[in-house]
N, CA, C and O atoms as a CHARMM CRD file, in Angstrom:
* protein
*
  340
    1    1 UNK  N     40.06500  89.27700 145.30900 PROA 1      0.00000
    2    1 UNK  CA    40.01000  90.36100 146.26300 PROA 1      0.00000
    3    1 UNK  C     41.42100  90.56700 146.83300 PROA 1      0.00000
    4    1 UNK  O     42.11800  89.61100 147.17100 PROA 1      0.00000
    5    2 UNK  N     41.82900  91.87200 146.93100 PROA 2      0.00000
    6    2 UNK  CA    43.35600  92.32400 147.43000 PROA 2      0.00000
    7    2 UNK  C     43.46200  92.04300 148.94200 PROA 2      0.00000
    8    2 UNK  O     42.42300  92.43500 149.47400 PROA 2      0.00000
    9    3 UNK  N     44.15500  91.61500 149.66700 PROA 3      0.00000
   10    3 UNK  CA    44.14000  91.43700 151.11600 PROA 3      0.00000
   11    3 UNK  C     45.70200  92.13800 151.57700 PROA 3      0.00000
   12    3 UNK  O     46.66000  92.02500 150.81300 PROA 3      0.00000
   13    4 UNK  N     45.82100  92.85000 152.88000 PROA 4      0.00000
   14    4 UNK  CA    47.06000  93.19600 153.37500 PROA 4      0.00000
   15    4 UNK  C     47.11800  92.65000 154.46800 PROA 4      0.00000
   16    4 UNK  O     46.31500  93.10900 155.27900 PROA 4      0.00000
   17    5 UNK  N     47.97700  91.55800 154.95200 PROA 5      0.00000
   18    5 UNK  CA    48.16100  91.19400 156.42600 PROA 5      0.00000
   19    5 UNK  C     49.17200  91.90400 157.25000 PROA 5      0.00000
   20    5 UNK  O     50.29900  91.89900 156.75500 PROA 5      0.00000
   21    6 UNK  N     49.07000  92.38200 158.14100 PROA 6      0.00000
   22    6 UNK  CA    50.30700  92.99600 158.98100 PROA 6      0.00000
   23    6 UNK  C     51.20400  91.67600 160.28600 PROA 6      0.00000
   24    6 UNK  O     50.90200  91.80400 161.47300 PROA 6      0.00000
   25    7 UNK  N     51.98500  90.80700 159.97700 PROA 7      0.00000
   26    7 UNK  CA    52.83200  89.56600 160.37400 PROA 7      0.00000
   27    7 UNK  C     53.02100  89.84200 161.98600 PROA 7      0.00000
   28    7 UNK  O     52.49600  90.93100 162.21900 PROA 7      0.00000
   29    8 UNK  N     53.28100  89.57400 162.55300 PROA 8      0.00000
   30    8 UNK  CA    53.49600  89.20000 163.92600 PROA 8      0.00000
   31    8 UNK  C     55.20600  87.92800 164.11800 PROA 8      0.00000
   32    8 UNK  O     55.44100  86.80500 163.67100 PROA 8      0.00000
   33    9 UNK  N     55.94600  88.81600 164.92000 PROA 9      0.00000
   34    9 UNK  CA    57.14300  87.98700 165.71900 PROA 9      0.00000
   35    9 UNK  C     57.78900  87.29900 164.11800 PROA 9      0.00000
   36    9 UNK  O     58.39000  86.23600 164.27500 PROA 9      0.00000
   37   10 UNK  N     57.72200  87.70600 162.96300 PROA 10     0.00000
   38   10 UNK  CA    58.66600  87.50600 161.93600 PROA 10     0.00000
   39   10 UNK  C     59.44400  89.19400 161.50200 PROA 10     0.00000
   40   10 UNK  O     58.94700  90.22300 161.95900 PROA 10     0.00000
   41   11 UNK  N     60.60300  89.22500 160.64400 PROA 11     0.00000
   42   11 UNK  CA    61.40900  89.98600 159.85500 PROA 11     0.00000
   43   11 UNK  C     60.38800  90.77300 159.21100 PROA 11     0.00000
   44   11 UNK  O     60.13900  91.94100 159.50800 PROA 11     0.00000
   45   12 UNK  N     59.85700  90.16400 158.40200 PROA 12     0.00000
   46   12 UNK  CA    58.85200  90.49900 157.65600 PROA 12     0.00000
   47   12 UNK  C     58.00400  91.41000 158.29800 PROA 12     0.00000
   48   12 UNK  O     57.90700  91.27700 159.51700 PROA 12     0.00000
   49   13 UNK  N     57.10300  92.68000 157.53300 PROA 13     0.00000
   50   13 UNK  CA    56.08600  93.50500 158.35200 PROA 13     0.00000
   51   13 UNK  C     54.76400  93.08600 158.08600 PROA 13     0.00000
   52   13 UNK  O     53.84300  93.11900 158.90200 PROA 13     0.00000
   53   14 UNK  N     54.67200  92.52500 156.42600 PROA 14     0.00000
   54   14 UNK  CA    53.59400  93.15100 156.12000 PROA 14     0.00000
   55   14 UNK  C     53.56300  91.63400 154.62400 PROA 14     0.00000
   56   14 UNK  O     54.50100  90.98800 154.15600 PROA 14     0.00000
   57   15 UNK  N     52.17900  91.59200 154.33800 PROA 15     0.00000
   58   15 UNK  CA    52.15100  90.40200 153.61500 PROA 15     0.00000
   59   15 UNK  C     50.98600  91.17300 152.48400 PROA 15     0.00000
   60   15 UNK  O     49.87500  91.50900 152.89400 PROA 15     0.00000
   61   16 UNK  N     51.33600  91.35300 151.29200 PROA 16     0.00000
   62   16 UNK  CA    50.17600  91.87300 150.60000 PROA 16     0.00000
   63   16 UNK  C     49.64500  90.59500 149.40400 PROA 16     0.00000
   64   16 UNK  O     50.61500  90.08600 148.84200 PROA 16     0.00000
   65   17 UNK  N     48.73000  90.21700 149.10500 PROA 17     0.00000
   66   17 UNK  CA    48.05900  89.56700 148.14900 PROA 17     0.00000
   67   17 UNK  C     46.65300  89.47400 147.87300 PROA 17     0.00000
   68   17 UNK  O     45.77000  90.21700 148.30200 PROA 17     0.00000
   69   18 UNK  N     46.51700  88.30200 146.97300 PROA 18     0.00000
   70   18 UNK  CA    44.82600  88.52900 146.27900 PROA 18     0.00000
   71   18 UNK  C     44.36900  87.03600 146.07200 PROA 18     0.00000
   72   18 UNK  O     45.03300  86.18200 145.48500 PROA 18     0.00000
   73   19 UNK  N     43.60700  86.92500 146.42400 PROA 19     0.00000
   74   19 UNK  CA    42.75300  85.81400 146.09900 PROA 19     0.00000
   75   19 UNK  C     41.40100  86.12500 145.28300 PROA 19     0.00000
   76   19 UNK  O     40.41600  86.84200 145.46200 PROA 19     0.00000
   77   20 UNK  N     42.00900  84.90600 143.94400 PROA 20     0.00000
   78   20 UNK  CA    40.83400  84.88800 142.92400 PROA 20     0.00000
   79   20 UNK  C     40.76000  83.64700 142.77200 PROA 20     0.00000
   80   20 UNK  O     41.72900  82.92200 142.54900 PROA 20     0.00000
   81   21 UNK  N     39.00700  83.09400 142.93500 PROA 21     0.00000
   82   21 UNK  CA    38.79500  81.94500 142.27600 PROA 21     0.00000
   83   21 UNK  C     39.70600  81.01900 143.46200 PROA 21     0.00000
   84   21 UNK  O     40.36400  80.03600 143.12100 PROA 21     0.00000
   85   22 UNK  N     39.64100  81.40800 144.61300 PROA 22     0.00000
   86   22 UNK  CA    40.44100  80.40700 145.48600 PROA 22     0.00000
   87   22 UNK  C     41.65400  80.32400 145.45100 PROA 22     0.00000
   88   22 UNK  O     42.37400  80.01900 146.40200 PROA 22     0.00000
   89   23 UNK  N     42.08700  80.65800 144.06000 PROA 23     0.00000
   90   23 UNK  CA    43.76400  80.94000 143.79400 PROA 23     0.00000
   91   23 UNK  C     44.63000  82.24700 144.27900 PROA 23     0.00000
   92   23 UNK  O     44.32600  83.43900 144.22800 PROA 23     0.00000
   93   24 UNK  N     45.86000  81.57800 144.78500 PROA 24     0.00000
   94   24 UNK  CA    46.56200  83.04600 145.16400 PROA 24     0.00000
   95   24 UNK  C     47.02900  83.52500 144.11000 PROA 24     0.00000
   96   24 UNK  O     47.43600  82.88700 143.13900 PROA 24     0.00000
   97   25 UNK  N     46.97900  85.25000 144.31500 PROA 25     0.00000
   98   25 UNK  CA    47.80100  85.77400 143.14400 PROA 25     0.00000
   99   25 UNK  C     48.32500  86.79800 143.88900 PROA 25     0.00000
  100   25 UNK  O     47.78500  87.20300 144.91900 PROA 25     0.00000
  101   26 UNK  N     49.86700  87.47500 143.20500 PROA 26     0.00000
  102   26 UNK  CA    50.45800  88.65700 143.36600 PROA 26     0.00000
  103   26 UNK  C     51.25100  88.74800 144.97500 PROA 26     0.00000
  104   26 UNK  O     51.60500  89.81800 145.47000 PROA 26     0.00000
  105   27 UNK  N     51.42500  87.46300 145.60900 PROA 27     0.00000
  106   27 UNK  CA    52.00800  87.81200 147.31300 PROA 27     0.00000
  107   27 UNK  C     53.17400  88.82400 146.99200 PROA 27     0.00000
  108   27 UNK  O     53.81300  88.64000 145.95600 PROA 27     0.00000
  109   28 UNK  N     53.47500  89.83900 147.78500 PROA 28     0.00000
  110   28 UNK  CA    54.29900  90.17600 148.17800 PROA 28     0.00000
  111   28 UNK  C     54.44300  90.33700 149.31400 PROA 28     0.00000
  112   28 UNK  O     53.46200  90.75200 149.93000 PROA 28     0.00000
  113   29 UNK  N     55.72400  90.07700 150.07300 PROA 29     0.00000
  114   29 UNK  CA    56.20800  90.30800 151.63400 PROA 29     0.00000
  115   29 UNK  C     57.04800  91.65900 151.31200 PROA 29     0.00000
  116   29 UNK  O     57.70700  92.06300 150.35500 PROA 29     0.00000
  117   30 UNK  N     56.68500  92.16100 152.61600 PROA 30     0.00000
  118   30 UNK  CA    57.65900  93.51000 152.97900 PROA 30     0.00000
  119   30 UNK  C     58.60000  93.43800 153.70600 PROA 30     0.00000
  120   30 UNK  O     58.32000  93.69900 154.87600 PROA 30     0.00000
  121   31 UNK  N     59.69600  93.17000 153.49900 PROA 31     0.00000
  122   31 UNK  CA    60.99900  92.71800 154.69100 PROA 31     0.00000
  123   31 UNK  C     60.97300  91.65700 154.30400 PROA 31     0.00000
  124   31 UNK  O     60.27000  91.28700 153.36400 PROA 31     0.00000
  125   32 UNK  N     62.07600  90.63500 155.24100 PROA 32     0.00000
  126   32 UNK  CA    62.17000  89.69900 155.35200 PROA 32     0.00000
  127   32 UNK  C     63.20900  89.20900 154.61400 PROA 32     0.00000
  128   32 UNK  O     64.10000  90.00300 154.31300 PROA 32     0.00000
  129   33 UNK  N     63.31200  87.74100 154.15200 PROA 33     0.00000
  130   33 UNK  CA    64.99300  87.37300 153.54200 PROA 33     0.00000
  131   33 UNK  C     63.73700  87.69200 152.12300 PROA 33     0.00000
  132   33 UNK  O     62.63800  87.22000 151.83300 PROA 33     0.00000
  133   34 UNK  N     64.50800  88.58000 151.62200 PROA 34     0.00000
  134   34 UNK  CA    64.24800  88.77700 149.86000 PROA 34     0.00000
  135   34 UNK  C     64.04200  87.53600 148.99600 PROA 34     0.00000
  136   34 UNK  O     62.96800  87.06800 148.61900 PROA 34     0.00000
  137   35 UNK  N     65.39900  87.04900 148.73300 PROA 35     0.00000
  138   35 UNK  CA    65.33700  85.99400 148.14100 PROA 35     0.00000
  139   35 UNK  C     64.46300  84.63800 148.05600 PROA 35     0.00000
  140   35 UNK  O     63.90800  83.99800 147.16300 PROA 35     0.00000
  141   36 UNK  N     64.63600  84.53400 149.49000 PROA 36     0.00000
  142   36 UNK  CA    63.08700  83.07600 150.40000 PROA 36     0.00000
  143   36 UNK  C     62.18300  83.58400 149.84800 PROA 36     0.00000
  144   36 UNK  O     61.67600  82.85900 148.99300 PROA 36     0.00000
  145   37 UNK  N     61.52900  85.02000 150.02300 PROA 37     0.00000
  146   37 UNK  CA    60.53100  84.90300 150.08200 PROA 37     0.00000
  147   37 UNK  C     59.92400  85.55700 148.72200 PROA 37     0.00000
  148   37 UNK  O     58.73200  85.80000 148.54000 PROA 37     0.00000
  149   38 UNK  N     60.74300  85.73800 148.01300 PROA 38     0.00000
  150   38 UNK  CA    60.45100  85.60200 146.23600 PROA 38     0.00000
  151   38 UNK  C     59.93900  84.24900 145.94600 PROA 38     0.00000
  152   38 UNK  O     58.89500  83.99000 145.34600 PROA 38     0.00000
  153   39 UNK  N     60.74500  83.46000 146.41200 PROA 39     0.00000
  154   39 UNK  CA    60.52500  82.24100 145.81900 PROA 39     0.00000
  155   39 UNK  C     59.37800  81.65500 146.63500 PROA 39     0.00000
  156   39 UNK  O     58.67700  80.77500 146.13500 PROA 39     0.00000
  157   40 UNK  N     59.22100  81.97500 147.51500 PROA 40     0.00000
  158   40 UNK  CA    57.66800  81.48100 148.93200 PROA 40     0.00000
  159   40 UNK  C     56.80800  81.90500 147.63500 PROA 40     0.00000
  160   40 UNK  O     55.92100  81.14500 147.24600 PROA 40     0.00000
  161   41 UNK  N     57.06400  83.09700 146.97700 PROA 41     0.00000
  162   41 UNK  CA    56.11600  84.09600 146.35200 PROA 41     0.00000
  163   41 UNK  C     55.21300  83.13700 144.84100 PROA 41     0.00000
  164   41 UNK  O     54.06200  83.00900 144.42600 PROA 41     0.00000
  165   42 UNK  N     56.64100  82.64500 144.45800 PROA 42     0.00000
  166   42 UNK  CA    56.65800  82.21800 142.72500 PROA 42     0.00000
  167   42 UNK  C     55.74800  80.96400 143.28800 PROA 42     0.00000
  168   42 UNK  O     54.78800  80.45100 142.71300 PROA 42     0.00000
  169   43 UNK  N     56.25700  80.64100 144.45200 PROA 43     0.00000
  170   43 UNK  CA    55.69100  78.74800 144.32700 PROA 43     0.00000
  171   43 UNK  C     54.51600  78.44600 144.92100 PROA 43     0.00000
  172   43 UNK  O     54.10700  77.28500 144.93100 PROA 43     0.00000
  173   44 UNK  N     53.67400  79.69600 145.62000 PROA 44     0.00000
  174   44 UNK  CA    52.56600  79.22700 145.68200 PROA 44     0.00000
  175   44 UNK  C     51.36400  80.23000 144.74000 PROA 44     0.00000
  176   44 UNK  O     50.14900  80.26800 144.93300 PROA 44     0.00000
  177   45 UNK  N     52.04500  80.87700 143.84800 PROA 45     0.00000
  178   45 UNK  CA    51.28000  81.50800 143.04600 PROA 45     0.00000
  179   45 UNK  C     50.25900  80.55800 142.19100 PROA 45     0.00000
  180   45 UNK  O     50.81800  79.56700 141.72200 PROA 45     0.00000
  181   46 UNK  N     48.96000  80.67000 141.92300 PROA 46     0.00000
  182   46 UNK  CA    47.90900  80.24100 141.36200 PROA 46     0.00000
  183   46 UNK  C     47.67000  79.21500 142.06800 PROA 46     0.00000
  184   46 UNK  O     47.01100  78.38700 141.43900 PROA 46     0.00000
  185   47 UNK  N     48.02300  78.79300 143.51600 PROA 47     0.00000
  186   47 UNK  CA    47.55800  77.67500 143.94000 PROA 47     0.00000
  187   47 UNK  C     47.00900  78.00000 144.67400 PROA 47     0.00000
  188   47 UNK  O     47.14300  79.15900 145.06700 PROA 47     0.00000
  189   48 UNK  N     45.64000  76.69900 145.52900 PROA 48     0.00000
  190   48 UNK  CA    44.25800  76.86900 145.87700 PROA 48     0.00000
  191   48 UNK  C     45.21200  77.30800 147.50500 PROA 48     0.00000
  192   48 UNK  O     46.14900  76.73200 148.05700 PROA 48     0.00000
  193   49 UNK  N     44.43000  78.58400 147.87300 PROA 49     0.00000
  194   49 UNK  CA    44.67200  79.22500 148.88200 PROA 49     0.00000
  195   49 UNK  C     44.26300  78.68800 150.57200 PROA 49     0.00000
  196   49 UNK  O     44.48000  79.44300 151.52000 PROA 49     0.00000
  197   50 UNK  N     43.57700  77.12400 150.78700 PROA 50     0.00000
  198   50 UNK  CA    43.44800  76.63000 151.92400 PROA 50     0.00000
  199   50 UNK  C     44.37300  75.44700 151.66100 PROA 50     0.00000
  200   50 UNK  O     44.83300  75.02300 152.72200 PROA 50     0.00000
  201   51 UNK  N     44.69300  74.93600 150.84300 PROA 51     0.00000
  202   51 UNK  CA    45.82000  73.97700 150.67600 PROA 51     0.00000
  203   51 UNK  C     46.72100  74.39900 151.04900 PROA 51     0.00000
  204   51 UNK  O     47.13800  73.91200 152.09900 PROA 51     0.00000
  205   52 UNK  N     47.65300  75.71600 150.30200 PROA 52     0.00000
  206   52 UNK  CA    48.87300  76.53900 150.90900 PROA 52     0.00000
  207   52 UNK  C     48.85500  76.74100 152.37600 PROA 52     0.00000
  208   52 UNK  O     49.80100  76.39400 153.08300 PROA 52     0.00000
  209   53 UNK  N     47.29500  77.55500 153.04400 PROA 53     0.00000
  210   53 UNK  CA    47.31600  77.58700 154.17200 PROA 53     0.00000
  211   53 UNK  C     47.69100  76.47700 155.40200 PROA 53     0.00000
  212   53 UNK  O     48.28600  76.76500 156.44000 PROA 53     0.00000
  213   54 UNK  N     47.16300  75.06500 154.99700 PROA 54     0.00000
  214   54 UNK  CA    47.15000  73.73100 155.63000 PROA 54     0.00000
  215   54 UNK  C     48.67400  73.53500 155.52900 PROA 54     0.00000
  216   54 UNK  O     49.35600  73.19600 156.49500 PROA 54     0.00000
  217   55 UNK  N     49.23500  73.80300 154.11700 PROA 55     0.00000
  218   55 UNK  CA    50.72100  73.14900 154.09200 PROA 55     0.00000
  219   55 UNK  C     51.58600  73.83400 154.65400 PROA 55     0.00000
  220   55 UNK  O     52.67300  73.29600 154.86600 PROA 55     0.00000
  221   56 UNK  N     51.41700  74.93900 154.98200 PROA 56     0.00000
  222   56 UNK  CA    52.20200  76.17700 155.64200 PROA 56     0.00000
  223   56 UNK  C     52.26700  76.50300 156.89600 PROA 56     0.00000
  224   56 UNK  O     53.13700  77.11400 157.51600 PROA 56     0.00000
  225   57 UNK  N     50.77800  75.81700 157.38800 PROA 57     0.00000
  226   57 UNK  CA    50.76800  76.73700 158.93000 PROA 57     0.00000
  227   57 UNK  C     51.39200  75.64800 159.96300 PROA 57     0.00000
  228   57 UNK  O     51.16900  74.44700 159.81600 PROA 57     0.00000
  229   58 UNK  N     52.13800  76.12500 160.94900 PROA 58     0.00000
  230   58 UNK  CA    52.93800  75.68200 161.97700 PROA 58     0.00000
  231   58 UNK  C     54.20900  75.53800 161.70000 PROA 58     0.00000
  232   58 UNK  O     54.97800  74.87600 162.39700 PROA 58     0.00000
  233   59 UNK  N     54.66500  76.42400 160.19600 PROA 59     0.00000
  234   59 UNK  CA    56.29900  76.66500 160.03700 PROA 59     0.00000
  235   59 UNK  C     56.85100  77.43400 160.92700 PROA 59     0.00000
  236   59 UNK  O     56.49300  78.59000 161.15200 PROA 59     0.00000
  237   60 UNK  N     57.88100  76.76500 161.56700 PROA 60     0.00000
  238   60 UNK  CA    58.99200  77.78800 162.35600 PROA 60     0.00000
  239   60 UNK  C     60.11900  77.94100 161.94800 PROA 60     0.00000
  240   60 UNK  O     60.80000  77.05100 161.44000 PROA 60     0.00000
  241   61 UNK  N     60.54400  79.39400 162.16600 PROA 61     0.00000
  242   61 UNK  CA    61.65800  79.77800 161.68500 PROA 61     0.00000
  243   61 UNK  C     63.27600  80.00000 163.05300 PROA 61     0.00000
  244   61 UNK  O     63.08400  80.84000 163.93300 PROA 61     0.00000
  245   62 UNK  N     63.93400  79.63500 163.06200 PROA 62     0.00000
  246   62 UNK  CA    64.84900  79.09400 164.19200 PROA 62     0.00000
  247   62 UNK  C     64.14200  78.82300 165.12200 PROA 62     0.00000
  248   62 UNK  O     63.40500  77.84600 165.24800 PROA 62     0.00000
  249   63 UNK  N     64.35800  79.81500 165.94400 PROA 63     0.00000
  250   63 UNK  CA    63.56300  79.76300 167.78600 PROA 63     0.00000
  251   63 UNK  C     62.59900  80.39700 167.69300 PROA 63     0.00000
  252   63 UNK  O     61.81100  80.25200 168.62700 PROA 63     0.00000
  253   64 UNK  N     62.24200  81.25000 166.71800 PROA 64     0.00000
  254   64 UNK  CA    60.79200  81.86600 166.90400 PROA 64     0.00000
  255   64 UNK  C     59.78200  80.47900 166.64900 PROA 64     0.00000
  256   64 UNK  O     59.99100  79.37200 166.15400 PROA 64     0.00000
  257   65 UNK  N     58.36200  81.26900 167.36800 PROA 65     0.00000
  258   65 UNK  CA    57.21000  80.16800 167.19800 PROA 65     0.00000
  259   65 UNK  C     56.69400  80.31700 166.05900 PROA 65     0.00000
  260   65 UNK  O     55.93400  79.38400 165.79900 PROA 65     0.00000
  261   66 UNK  N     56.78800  81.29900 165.02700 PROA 66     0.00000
  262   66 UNK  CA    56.24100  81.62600 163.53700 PROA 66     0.00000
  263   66 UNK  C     57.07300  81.51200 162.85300 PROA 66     0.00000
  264   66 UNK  O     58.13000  81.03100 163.26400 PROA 66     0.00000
  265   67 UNK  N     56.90000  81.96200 161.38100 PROA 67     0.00000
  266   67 UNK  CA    57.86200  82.52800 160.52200 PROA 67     0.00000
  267   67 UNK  C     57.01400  82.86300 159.17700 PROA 67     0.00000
  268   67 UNK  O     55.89500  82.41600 158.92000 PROA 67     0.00000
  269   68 UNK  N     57.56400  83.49300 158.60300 PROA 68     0.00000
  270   68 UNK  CA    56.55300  84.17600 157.16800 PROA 68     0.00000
  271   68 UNK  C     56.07000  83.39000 156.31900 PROA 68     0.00000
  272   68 UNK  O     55.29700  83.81600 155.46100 PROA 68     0.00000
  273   69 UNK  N     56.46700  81.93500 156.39400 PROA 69     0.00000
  274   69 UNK  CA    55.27300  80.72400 155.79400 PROA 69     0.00000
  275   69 UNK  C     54.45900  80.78100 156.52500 PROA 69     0.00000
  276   69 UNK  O     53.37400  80.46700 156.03500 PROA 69     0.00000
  277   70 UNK  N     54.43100  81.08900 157.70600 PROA 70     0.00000
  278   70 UNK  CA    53.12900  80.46600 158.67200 PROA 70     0.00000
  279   70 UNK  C     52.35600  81.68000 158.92000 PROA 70     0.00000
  280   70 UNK  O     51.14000  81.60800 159.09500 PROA 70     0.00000
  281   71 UNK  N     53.05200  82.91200 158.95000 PROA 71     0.00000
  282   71 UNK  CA    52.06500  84.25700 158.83100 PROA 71     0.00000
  283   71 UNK  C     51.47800  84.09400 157.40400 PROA 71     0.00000
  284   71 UNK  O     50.27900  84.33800 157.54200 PROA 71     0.00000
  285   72 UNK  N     51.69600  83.83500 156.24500 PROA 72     0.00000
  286   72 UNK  CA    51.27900  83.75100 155.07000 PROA 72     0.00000
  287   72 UNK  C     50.00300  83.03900 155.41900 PROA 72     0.00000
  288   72 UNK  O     48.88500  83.55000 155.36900 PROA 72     0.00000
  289   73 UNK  N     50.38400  81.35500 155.91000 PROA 73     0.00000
  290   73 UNK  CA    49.13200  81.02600 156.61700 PROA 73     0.00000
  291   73 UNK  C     47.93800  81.42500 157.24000 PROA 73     0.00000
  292   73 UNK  O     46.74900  81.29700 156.94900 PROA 73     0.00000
  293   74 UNK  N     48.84500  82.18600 158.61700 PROA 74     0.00000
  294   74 UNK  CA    47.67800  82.77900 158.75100 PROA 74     0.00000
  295   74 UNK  C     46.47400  83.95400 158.22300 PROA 74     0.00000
  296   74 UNK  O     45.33300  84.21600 158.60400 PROA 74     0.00000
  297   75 UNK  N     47.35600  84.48400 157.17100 PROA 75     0.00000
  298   75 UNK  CA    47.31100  85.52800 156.36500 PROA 75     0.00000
  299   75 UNK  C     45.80100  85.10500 155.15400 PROA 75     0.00000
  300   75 UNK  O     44.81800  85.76800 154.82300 PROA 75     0.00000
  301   76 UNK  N     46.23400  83.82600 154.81800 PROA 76     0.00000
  302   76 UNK  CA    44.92000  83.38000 153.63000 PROA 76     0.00000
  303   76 UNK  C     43.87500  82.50000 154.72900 PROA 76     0.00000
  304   76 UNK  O     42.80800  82.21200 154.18700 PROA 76     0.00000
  305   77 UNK  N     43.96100  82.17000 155.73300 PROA 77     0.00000
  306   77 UNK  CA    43.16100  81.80400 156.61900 PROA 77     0.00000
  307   77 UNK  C     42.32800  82.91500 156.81200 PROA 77     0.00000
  308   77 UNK  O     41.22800  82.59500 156.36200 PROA 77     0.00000
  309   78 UNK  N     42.29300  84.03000 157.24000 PROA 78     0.00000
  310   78 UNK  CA    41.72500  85.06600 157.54900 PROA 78     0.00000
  311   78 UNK  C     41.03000  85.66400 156.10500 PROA 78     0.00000
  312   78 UNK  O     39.81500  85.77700 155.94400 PROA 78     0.00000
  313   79 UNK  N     41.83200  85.94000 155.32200 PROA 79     0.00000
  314   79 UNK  CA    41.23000  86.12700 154.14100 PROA 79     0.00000
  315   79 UNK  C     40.26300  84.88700 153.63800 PROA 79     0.00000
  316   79 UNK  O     39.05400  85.12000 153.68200 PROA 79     0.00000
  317   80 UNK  N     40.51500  84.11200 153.35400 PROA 80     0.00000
  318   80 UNK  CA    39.49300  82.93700 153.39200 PROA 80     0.00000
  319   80 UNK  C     38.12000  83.19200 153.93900 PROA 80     0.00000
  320   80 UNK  O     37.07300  83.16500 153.29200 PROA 80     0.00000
  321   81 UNK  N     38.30000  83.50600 155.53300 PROA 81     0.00000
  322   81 UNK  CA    37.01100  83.33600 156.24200 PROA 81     0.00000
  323   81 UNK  C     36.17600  84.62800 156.06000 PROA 81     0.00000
  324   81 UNK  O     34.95500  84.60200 156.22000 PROA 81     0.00000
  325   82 UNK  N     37.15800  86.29500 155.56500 PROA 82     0.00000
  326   82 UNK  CA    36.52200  87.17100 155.40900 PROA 82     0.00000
  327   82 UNK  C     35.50800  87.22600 154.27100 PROA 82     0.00000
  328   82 UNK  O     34.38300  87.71800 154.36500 PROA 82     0.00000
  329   83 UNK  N     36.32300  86.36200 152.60300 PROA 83     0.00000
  330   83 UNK  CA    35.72600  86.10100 151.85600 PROA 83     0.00000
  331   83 UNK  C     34.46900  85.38800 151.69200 PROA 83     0.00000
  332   83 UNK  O     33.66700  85.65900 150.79900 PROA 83     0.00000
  333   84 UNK  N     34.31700  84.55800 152.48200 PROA 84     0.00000
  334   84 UNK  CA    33.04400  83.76800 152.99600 PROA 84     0.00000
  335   84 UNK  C     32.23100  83.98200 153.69100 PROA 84     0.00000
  336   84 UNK  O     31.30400  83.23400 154.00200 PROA 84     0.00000
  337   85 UNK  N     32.52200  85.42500 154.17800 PROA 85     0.00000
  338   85 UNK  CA    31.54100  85.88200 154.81800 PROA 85     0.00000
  339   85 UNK  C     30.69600  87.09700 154.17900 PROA 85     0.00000
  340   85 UNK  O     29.73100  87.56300 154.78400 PROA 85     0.00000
């Protein structure tokens, strides 16, 4: 299923992906450092989407209290619970 998150207090606006079979597929971020988050992109591709969430959430990025690992987080958290419902 395709999911769009809209990020909060990161660079980043906007978080688009899909979860199949528990696996993430296709993240893309809108904004943000390009490069990071290609590679945020490549390395959690096909992996189980509450693991990523667990390993991700409470990343901070300098002084902010978030950062686009941890919106990603919260991003398949939500998708997660919508899917299950």
């Amino acid at each position: 299923m395709h999911h769009t998150y809209k990020t909060q207090g990161t660079c980043s606006t906007q978080i688009d992906f899909d979860i199949e079979d528990n696996k993430i597929k296709n993240v893309v971020f809108i904004g943000g450092c390009n490069g990071n988050l290609k590679a945020v992109s490549k390395l959690v591709e096909g992996k189980n989407a509450q693991e990523i969430a667990e390993l991700l959430k409470g990343n901070t990025c300098g002084s902010k209290p978030t950062s686009c690992a941890d919106q990603l987080s919260k991003a398949l958290l939500e998708a997660i619970q919508k899917e299950n419902h």
